[in-house]
C-alpha positions, 0 to 999 in steps of 0.5 A: 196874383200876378206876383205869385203866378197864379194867374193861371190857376185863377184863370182854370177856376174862374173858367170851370165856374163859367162853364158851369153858370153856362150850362146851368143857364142852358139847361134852364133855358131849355126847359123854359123852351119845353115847356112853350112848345108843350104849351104851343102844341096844347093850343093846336091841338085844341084847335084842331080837335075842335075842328074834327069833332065839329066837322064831323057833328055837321056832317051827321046832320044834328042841330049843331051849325057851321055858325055854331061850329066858328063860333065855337072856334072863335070862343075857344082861341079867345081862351087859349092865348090867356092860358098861354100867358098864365103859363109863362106868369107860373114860370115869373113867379117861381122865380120872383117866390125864389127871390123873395124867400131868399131875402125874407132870409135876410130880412127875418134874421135874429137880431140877436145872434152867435156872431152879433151878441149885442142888439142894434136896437137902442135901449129905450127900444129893447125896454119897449120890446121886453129885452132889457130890464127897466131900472138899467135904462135911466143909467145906461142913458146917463153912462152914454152921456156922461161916461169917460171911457173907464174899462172894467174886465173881470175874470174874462174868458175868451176862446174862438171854438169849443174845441180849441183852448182858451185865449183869455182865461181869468183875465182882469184889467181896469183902465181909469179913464185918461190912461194910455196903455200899451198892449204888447205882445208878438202876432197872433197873441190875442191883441186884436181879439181884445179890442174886437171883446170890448166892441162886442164883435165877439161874445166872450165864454164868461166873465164881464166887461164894464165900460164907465161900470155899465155892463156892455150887455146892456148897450145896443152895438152902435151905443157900445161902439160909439164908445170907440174910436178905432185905427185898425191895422188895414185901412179901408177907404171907400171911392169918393173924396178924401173929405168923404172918407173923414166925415163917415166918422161924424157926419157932424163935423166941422170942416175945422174939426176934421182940419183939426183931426188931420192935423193931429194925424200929421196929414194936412200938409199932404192933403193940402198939397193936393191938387183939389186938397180935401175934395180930392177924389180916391179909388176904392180902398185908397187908391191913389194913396200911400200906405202911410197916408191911409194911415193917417187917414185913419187916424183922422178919421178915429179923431174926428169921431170924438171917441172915449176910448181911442184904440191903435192896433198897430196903426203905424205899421206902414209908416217908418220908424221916425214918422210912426213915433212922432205921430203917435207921440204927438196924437197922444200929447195932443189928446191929453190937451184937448178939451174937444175929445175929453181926455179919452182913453187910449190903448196901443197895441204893437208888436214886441220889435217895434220902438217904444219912445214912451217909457211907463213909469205906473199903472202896470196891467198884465194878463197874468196878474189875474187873480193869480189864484189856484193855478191862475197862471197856468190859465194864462199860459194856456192862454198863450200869455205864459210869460208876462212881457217876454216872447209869448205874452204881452206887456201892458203898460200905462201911463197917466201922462202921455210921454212919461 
């Protein structure tokens, strides 16, 4: 802010909303004084209607009594206070009613909704409730337990809104598991929307997407998304220790498997030099860190998790040249050899000008390879993917050793 000067502007809009909840609250607190002194006046005149009359039913020599008249008097105030007090509870009330259908908003909303395709219930749950067929039970189950991360899209249809085009038109791509893929393509040409599709972040127009052959329609969002081991371009680090941040992974690691994973991240000598290492404190999103090191951060932390599909979508952005490849050279070497991850899956998204230091030798994927019937390609070009690896499309790569 400070470095675009809009402090002043931001100051007349913040000013504008505080003099608005100001008058808001004065106009409710004056109605709230309105309605005491309604209430106040009530109550005297209560009193001294009672007064009158009573005065003047004495005076006419009837069989009311002064003593009946102060008892009468006394019975009456005995009333008035309990009244008074329920009136203030109306006013409590309205405003508790007003709270709780606000979050009975919250509470009673779909599971299932435009924005959130996928159920957060498990599947045994969704079996239970009537929403998913019994006989993709037992193979859901098995998939999560013994999958390998494979990847099966075919004819995949994607477009943000009914009036814009289609971003993926036709699309098909299959990854075997222990393959690793470069996506890339310039910005804004639909890397991250792939990776937000396969997480089930966003409901695709048509077409299927497989993960180990199991449609994801069929998994709860956190079975598919245990799927995935993700470094996003923006890391986001939460107030606490560093060890903290690594651990929302996997609660259940190890301090070796999250020494381990930082080690892999190119990260533990600069945790170590640290005053109080791992249990060092950090401000919100990272304070205290550099851009580089929420980096790696991140990178340990999609390591730890022990995922079948690990995904970079430009994860080295903010790391320079020389230090971006070795990390992203070593992770991958390493993932290939390690027994605890079980040979996942990786994809890497980049841009088209940042350096390539792995050359794919096979296992060419491209957006415009979908079924390039009957204006296939013409699909893709609306897609934005007109040319195949050149300045509007994307080059998807693969290679079945890391470093080929």
């Amino acid at each position: 802010m400070q470095g675009c000067c809009v402090e002043p502007q931001l100051n007349a809009r913040y000013s504008d909303y505080l003099a608005e909840y100001l008058r808001s609250g004065f106009s409710v607190r004056q109605i709230g004084n309105s309605c005491n002194t309604v209430a106040n006046g009530l109550e005297q005149m209560m009193t001294l209607s009672i007064l009158v009359i009573g005065a003047w039913t004495v005076m006419n020599n009837t069989d009311f009594t002064i003593g009946m008249l102060v008892a009468f008097q006394m019975f009456a105030s005995r009333l008035s206070q309990p009244m008074l007090r329920l009136v203030g509870l109306w006013q409590q009330f309205q405003q508790a009613n007003l709270s709780v259908q606000r979050m009975g908003d919250i509470m009673n909303a779909a599971i299932i909704s435009p924005a959130e395709p996928y159920s957060i219930l498990p599947t045994w749950q969704r079996v239970l409730l009537g929403l998913q067929p019994l006989t993709t039970t037992a193979y859901s189950l098995r998939v999560l337990r013994e999958g390998k991360g494979q990847i099966d899209i075919d004819q995949l249809s994607f477009r943000y809104a009914d009036n814009l085009p289609f971003l993926y038109e036709g699309f098909n791509l299959r990854v075997a598991p222990g393959k690793v893929i470069a996506i890339m393509g310039p910005s804004g040409s639909g890397k991250s929307t792939l990776t937000k599709l396969l997480q089930g972040f966003y409901q695709p127009a048509g077409g299927i997407i497989k993960i180990d052959g199991n449609d994801i329609r069929y998994l709860s969002a956190n079975e598919l998304r245990h799927y995935f081991g993700v470094v996003p371009q923006e890391t986001i680090l939460f107030s606490g220790t560093l060890y903290d941040n690594l651990l929302m992974a996997n609660p259940h690691a190890t301090f070796d498997q999250v020494v381990h994973a930082c080690k892999m991240a190119e990260m533990h000598s600069s945790i170590e030099a640290l005053p109080q290492g791992y249990q060092t404190e950090i401000g919100e999103r990272g304070v205290g860190l550099s851009g580089g090191q929420k980096q790696r951060i991140a990178i340990a932390r999609a390591l730890i998790k022990q995922p079948k599909i690990l995904i970079f979508d430009e994860a080295t952005s903010s790391l320079d040249a020389t230090t971006a490849e070795q990390s992203e050279f070593h992770t991958i070497s390493s993932l290939h050899l390690e027994i605890v991850v079980d040979s996942p899956t990786l994809a890497v998204l980049r841009r088209h000008h940042q350096p390539a230091q792995r050359q794919s030798d096979d296992d060419v994927h491209h957006p415009c390879d979908a079924e390039e019937s009957a204006g296939g390609r013409d699909r893709a070009d609306r897609a934005g993917v007109a040319e195949c690896g050149g300045d509007s499309g994307y080059e998807a790569r693969g290679n079945a050793q890391a470093g080929g």
